[in-house]
C-alpha positions in Angstrom: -96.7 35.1 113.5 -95.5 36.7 110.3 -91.4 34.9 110.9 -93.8 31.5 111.6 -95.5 32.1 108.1 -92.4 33.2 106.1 -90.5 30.3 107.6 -92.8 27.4 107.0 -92.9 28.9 103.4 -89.3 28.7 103.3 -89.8 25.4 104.1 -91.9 24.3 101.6 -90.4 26.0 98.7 -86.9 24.0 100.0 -88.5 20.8 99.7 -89.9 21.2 96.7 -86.6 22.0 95.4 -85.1 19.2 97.0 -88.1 17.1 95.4 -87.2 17.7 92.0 -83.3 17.5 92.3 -83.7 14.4 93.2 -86.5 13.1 90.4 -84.0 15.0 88.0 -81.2 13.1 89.0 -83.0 9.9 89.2 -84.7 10.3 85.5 -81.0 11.3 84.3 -79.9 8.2 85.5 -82.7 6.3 83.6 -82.5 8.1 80.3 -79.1 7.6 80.3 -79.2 3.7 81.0 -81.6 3.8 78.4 -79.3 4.0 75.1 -78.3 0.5 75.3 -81.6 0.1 73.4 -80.5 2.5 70.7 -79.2 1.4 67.4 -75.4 1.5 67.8 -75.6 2.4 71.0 -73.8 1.3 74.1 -73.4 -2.8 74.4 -73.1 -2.7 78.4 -76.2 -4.8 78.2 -79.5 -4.0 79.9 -78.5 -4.5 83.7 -78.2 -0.6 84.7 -81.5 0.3 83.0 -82.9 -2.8 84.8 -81.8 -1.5 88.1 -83.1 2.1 87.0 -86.4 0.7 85.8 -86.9 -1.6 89.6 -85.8 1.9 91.5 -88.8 3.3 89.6 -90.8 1.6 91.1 -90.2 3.7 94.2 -89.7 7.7 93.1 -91.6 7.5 89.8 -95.2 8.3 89.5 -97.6 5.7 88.0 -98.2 7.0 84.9 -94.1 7.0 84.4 -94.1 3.2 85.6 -96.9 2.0 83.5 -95.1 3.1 80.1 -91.8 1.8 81.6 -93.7 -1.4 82.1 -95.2 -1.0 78.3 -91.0 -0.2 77.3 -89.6 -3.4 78.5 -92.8 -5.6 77.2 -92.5 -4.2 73.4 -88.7 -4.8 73.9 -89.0 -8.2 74.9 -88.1 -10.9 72.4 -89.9 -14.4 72.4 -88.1 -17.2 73.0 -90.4 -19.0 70.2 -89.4 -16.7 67.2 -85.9 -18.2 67.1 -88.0 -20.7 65.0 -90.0 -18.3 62.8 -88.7 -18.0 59.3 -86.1 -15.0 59.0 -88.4 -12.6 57.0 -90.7 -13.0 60.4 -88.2 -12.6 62.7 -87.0 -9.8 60.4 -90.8 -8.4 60.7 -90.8 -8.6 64.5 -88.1 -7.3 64.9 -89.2 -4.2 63.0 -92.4 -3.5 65.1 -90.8 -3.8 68.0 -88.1 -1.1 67.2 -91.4 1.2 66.2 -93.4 0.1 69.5 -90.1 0.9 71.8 -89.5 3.9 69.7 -93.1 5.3 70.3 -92.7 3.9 74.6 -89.9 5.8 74.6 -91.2 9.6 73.6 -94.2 8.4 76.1 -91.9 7.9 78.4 -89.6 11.3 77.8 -92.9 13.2 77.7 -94.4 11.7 81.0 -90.7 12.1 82.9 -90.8 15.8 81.3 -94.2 16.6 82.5 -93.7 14.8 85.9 -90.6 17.1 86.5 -92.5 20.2 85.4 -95.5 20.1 87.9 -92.8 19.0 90.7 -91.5 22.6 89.5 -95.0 23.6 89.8 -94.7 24.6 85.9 -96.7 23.5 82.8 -95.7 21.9 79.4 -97.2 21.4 76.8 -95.1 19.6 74.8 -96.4 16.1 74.0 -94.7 12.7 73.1 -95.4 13.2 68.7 -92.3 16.2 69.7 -89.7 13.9 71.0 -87.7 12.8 69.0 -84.7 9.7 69.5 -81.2 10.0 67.3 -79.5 6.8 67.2 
């Protein structure tokens, strides 16, 4: 009975190892695609985060693919301000670098705190900590 016990534990504690090396490697993935938004970052355009963001869908939890969701909607440019004046344009262009910026540290924080309970730890580090370097 006791091998039955000790081996099902075994068990578990491997899959929940296997669990997180594969969320770590996916979110890797993701925060890496997801310089090309960064001032001077990359210019290999937005198709590999686009491919991370659809595979979210699947291994992410909700809370991960809501702010995602919010990410790409802050980021997205209207096709009607080509015909604002420039200080507008200038303007939107402005708040959505702050909204992205402030998606993004949501987004770090709720990857971070995702991977922690999958390690069946706690954080208590929130999104006002991270901080982006571009």
């Amino acid at each position: 009975m006791w091998s039955v016990y000790t081996w099902h534990r075994s068990q578990a504690a491997q899959r929940a190892q296997n669990e997180y090396t594969r969320k770590e490697g996916l979110y890797r993935e993701l925060l890496r695609t997801m310089t090309v938004f960064y001032k001077g970052g990359p210019q290999t355009g937005v198709a590999p985060f686009t491919e991370q963001y659809r595979l979210s869908w699947l291994y992410a939890p909700d809370d991960v693919v809501r702010i995602l969701t919010s990410l790409t909607d802050s980021l997205t440019i209207d096709p009607a301000e080509a015909q604002m004046p420039p200080e507008q344009r200038k303007q939107n262009a402005e708040n959505r670098d702050k909204s992205g910026a402030k998606h993004l540290a949501l987004l770090v924080s709720a990857i971070r705190k995702d991977l922690f309970e999958t390690a069946g730890r706690k954080t208590e580090l929130t999104s006002t900590e991270v901080r982006h370097y571009s």
